[in-house]
C-alpha positions in Angstrom: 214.1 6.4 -113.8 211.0 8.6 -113.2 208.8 9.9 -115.8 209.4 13.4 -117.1 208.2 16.0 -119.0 209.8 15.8 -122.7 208.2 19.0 -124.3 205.2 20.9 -124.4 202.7 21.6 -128.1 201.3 25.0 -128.3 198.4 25.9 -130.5 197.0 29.2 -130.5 197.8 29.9 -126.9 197.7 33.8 -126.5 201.0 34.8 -127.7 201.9 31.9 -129.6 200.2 31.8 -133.2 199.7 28.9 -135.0 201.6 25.4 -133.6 205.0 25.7 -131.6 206.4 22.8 -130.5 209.4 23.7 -127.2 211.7 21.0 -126.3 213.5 18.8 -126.1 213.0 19.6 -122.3 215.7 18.1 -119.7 215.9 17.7 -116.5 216.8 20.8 -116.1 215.6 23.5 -118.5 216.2 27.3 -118.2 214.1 29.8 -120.2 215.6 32.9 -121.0 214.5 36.0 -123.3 213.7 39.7 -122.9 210.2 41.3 -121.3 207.5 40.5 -123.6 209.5 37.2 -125.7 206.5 35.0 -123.9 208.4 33.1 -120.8 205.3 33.9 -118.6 202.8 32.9 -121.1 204.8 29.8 -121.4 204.7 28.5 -118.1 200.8 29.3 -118.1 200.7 27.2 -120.9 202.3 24.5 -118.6 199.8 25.5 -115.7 196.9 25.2 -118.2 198.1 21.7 -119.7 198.3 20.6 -115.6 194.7 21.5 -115.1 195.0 24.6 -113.4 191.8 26.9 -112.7 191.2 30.0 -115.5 191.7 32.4 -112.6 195.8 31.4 -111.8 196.0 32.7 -115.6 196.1 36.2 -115.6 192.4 36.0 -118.1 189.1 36.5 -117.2 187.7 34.2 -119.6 188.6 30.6 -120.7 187.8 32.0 -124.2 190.1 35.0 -123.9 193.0 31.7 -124.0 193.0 32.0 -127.7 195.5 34.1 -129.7 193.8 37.5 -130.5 190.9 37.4 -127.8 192.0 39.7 -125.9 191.5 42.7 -128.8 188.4 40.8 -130.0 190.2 39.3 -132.9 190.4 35.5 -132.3 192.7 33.8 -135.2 190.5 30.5 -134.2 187.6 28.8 -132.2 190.1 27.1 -130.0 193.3 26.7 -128.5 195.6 23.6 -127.0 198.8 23.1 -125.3 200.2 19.3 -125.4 202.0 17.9 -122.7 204.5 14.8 -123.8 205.7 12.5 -120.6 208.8 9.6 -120.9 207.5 7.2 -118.7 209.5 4.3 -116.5 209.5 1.8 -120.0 210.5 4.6 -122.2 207.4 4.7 -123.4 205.5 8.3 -124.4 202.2 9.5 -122.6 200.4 12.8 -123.7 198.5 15.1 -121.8 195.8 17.4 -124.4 193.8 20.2 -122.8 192.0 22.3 -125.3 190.1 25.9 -124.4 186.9 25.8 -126.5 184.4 29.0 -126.1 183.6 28.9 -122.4 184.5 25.2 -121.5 187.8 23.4 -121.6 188.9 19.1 -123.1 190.8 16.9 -122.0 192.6 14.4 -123.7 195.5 11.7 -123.3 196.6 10.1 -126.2 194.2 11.5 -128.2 191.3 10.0 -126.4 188.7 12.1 -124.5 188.4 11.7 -120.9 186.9 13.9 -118.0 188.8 16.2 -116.3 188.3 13.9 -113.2 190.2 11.1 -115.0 192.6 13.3 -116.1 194.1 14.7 -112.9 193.8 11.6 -111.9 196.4 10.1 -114.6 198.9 13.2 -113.8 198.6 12.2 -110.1 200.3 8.8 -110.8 202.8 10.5 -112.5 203.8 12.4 -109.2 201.7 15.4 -110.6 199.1 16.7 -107.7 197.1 19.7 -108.8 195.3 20.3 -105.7 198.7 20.2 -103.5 200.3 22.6 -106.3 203.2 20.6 -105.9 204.6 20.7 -109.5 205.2 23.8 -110.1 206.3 27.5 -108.6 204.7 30.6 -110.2 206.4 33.8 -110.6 206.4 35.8 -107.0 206.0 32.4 -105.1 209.4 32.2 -103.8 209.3 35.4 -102.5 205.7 34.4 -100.6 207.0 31.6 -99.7 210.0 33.1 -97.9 207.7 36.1 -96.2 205.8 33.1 -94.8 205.6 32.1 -90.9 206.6 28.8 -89.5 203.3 27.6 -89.2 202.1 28.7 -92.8 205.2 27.2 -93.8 204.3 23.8 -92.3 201.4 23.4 -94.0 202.3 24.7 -97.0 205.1 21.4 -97.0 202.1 19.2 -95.6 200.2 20.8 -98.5 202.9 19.4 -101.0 203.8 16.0 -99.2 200.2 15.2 -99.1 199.7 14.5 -95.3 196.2 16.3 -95.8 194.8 13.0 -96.4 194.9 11.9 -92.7 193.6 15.5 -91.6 190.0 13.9 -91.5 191.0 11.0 -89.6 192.7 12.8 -87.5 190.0 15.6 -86.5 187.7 12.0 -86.1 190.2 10.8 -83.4 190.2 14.6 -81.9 186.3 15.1 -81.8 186.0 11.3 -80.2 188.4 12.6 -77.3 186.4 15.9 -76.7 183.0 14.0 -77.1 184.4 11.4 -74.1 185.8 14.6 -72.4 182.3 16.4 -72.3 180.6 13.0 -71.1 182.4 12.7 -68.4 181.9 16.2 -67.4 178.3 15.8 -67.6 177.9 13.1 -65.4 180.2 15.0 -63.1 178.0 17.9 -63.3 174.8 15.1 -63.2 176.1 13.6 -59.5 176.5 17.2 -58.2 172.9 18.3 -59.3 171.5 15.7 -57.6 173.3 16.3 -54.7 172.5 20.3 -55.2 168.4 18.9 -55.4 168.7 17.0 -52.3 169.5 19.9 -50.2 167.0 22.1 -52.3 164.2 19.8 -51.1 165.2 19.9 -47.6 164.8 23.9 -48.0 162.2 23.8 -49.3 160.0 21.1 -47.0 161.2 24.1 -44.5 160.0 26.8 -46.8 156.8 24.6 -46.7 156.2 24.3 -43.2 157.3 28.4 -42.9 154.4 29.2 -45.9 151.1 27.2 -43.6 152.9 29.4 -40.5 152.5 32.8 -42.5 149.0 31.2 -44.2 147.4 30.7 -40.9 149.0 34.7 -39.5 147.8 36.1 -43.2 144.1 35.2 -42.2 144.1 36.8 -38.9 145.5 40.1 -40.4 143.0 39.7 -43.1 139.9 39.7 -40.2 141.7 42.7 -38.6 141.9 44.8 -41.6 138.0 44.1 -42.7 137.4 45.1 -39.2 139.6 48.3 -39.2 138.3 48.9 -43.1 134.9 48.9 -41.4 135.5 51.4 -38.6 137.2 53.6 -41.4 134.1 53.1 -43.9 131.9 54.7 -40.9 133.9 57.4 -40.3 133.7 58.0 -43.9 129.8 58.1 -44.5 129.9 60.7 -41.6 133.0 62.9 -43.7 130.7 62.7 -46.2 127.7 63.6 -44.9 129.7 66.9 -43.9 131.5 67.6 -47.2 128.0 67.9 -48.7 126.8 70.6 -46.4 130.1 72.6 -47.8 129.4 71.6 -51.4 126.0 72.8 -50.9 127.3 76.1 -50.0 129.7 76.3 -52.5 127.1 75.9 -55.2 125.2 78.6 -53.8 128.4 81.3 -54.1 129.3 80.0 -57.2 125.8 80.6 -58.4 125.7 84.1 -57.2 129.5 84.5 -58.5 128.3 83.7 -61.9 125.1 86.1 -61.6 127.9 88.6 -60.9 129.8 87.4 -63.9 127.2 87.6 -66.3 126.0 91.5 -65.5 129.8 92.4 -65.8 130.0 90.6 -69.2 127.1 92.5 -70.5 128.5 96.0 -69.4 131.4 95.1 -70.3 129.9 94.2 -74.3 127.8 97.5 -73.9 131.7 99.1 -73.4 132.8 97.3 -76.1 129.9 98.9 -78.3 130.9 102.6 -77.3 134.5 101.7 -78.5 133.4 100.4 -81.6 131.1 103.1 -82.4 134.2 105.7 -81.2 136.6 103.5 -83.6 133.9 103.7 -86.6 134.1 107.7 -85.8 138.0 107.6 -85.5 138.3 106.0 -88.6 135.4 108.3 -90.6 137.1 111.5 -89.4 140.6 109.8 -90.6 139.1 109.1 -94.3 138.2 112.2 -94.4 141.0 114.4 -93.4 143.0 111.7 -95.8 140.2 112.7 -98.8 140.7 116.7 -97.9 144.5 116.7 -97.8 144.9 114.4 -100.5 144.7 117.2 -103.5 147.1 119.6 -101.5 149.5 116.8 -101.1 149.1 115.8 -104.8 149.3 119.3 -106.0 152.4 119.3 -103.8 154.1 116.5 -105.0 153.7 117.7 -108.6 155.1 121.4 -107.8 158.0 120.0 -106.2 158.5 117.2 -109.5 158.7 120.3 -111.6 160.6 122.6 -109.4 163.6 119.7 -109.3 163.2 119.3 -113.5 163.3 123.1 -113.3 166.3 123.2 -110.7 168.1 120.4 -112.9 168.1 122.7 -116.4 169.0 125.6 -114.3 171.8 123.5 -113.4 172.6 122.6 -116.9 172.7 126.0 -117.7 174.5 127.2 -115.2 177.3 124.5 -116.3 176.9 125.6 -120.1 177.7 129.6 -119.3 180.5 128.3 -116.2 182.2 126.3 -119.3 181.7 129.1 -121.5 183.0 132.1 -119.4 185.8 129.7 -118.3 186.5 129.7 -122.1 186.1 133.5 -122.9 188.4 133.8 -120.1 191.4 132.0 -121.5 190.6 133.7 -125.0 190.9 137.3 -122.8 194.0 136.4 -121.0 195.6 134.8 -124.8 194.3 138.1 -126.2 195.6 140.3 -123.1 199.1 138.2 -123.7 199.4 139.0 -127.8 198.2 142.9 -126.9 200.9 143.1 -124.5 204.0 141.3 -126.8 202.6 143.5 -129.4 203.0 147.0 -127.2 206.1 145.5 -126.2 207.1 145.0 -129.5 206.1 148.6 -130.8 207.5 150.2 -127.8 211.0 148.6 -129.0 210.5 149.3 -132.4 209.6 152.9 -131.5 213.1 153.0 -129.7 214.9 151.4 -132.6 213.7 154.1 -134.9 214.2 157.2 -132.8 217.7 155.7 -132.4 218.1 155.0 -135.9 216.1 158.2 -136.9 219.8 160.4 -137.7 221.4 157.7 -139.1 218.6 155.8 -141.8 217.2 157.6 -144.5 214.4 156.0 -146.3 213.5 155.8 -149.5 210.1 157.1 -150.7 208.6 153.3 -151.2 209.8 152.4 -148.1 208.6 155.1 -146.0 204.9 154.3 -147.6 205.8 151.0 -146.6 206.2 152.0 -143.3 203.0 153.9 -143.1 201.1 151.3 -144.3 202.1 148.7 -141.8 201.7 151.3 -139.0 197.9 151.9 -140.4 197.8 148.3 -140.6 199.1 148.0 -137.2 196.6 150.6 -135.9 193.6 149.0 -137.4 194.4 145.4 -135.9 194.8 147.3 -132.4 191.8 148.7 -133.1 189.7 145.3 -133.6 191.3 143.7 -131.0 190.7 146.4 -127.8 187.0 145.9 -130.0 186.5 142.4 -129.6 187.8 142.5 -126.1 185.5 144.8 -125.3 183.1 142.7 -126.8 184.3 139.9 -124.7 183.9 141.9 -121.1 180.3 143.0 -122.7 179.7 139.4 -122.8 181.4 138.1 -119.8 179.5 140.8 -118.0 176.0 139.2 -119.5 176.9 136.2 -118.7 177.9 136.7 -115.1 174.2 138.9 -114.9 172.9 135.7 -116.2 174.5 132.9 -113.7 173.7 135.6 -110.7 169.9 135.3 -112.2 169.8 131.9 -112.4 171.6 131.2 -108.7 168.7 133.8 -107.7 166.0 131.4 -109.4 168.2 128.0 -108.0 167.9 129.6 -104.1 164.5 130.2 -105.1 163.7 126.9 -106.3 165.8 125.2 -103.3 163.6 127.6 -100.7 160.4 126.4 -102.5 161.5 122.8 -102.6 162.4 123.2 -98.7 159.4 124.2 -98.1 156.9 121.4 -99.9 159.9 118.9 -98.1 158.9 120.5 -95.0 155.2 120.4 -96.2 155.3 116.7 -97.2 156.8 115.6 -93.8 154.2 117.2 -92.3 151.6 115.8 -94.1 153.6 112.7 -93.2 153.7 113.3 -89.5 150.1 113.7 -89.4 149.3 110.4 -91.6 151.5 108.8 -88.7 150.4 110.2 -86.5 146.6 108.9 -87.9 148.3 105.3 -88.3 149.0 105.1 -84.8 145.3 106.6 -83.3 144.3 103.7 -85.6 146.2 101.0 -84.1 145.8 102.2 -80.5 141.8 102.2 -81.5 142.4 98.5 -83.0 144.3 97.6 -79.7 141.9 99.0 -77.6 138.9 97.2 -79.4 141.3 93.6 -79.5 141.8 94.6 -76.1 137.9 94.7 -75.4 137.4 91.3 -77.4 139.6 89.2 -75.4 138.3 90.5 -72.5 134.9 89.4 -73.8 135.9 86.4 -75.0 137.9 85.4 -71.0 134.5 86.5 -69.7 132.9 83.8 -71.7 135.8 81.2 -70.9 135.2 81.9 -67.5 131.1 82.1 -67.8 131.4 78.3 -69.3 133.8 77.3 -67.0 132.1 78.3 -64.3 129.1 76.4 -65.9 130.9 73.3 -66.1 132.1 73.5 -62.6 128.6 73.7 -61.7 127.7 70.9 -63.4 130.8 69.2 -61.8 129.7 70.1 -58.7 126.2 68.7 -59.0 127.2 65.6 -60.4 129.3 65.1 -57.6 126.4 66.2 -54.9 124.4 63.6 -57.2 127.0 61.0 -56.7 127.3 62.1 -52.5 123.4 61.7 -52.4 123.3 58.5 -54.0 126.0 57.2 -51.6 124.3 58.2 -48.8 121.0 57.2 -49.8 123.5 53.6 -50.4 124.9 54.1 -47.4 121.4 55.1 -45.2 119.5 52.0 -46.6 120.9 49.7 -43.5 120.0 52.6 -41.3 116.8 52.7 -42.4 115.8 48.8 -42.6 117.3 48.6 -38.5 114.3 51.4 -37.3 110.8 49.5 -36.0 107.9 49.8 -38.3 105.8 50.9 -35.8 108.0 54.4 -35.0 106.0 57.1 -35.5 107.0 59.3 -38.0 107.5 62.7 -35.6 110.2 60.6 -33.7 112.4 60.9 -36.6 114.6 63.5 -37.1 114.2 64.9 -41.0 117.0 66.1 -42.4 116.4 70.2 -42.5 118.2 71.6 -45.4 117.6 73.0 -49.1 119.7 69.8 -50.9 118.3 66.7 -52.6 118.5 65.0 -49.0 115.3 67.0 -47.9 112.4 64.6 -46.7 114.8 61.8 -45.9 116.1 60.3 -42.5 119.8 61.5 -41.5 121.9 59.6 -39.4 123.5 60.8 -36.3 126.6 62.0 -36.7 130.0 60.5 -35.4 128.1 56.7 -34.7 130.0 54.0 -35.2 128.0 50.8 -37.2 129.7 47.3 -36.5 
């Protein structure tokens, strides 16, 4: 009978507090309880007594193994799960692995050993932690079911353990591609040398074609010193000619630049008049600005009272509009009551003509009657009074809003007029602002020109001094090129057979050649 696993020791092991001892196990065990009871935590208690890596345990840290770590609250320093084994002679074998800080023991039978002799010990007991052969995590079977046929094939090879030969067998493989490549070389060895035979054969020919071409390259180099001779005569005599022009350029360009120069300096005596004109200009500005100043001031401040004026006219106005708009209403309440009250006595005057043949009054009561008509009389009285009071007024005030509309179209015709006075004014400063630019434009105008007259003064200088270098340069190879000329005439020539050269140019007093003679 194989060995098996009999039960497990736990000891701190997150979930589990204190020492819990599972089992008896059988051969086969089923684990059941509700989320949170500790079945996962379990089997990673079983993973961690195996030897399996921190990282397969849902934790960080080996430290965070211990009950409590997780919240910072460790219940102790360490934490172990124990795994008891029947072996073949019924004899009991356990497997210690403690969690200790940041580092893990192992133990079996409560001796220390290295974690190399103890995967070792569980692989004789069928137990492979590399081939993850002893147990299935939760979500494995579903990855192992998504899997290909391939993946699949080595994940089996992974379990049986045929990795072992994989090295032996990639040996064998390389050996094969190593002879395979060898012989390929050598193949690829006999048909270089076969491909560097027939490129010496070309190029013994390309050889014998190179002394062909050698021997045709130093006749064509004879005929073009030859022909670069000819062409080096014509030359000297091209030369010879070209000076003659640039001698006669030199003499325009001089009298160009004497032309040059006098209109520069009218043209800075122009410049002068304009600035003296613009100095003017801007005198007779300052001063029209300096006279009309005061007015324009004076102007400005009439008009600054005139509107403060205008606006409390305004005011006003508004003030006796509001008030005549309410003596109005008090008329027309007034002219309402007068005319209920006429209305009023006019029936009453009816009632007692009608009643006058039938009602006789008492003594008291006709006194009564008197009196209320007196009464009557006297309130008529004070109110056709204060109406005419009211008209009186009304009438004042409507004198006073046509005086003050009188003073506002007064005031509006004044302010029109220093409007129409300041835009002049403004016109004319405008007007003054643009004399003053089209003076300043004028006199930018003049300095440009001024300053492309000296541009083209010093231009013109430097091609002069251009021009004589390269009459220098023409001399010199002349004089270079007259030299051989010179040392073929007889010592003995007399000097009046010689023709000098006749000219004003640095060439005067020496020997010209004649021109269009070829020298070989």
């Amino acid at each position: 009978m194989p060995a098996f696993l009999k039960c497990i020791e736990i000891e701190n092991f997150k979930t589990y507090r204190g020492h819990h001892v599972i089992g008896p196990l059988k051969p086969f065990t089923a684990i059941m309880g509700p989320n949170g009871s500790g079945k996962s935590n379990f089997m990673e208690a079983v993973c961690f007594v195996m030897g399996e890596k921190t990282s397969l345990l849902r934790v960080k840290r080996l430290s965070d193994l211990i009950h409590g770590a997780h919240i910072n609250k460790p219940v102790a320093s360490s934490a172990s799960v124990t795994a008891t084994f029947i072996l073949e002679n019924q004899n009991e074998k356990k497997f210690q692995r403690f969690a200790v800080a940041h580092s893990s023991d192992y133990r079996i039978n409560d001796s220390s050993v290295t974690e190399g002799q103890y995967l070792q010990e569980l692989a004789e007991l069928g137990i492979n932690v590399k081939a993850k052969n002893f147990l299935v995590l939760q979500g494995a079977v579903q990855s192992i079911a998504m899997k290909n046929s391939q993946e699949r094939t080595a994940l089996f090879e992974e379990f049986c353990g045929s990795g072992i030969f994989k090295e032996q067998y990639e040996k064998y493989r390389l050996e094969v591609e190593d002879a395979e490549k060898e012989m390929q070389f050598l193949y690829l060895k006999k048909k270089g040398v076969r491909a560097d035979m027939n490129e010496a054969t070309k190029e013994k020919q390309e050889a014998e074609e190179y002394s062909t071409v050698e021997k045709k390259l130093a006749q064509n180099r004879t005929k073009f010193l030859l022909f670069h001779l000819y062409h080096a005569d014509l030359t000297i005599n091209n030369c010879e000619e070209e000076l003659e022009y640039k001698q006669n350029d030199v003499v325009n360009i001089e009298k160009k630049w004497k032309q040059v120069d006098k209109t520069l300096k009218e043209q800075k005596k122009e410049a002068g008049i304009a600035q003296r004109d613009l100095a003017m200009v801007e005198k007779g500005i300052r001063e029209v600005i300096a006279k009309k100043r005061p007015i324009f001031l004076k102007a400005k401040e009439s008009v600054t009272h005139c509107v403060k004026k205008l606006s409390s006219a305004l005011k006003t106005l508004e003030q006796a509009r509001k008030a005549h708009e309410a003596h109005q209403e008090n008329i027309s309440e007034l002219t309402t009551e007068l005319r209920v009250v006429k209305n009023e006595m006019l029936m009453w005057e009816r009632s007692r003509q009608a009643l006058a043949g039938e009602v006789h009054l008492a003594e008291i009561q006709i006194r009564e009657y008197e009196k209320l008509k007196m009464e009557a009389s006297r309130r008529a009285a004070r109110y056709l009074q204060e109406l005419d009071s009211i008209h009186r007024e009304q009438k004042a005030h409507q004198d006073n809003i046509d005086n003050e509309m009188r003073k506002k179209m007064e005031v509006q015709n004044i302010y029109t007029q220093k409007c129409h006075e300041r835009d002049e004014a403004l016109n004319r400063i405008e007007k003054l602002n643009d004399h003053i630019n089209t003076s300043q434009m004028k006199v930018d105008e003049l300095c440009r020109r001024r300053a492309q007259l000296q541009e083209d003064m010093r231009s013109c200088r430097e091609h002069v001094q251009a021009l004589q270098a390269q009459l220098e340069e023409v001399t010199t190879q002349l004089g270079d090129a007259l030299r051989p000329v010179d040392s073929f005439v007889p010592a003995d020539t007399p000097a009046l057979q010689r023709r000098p050269y006749e000219g004003d140019g640095p060439l005067r007093g020496r020997h010209r050649p004649p021109s269009k003679t070829r020298r070989t």
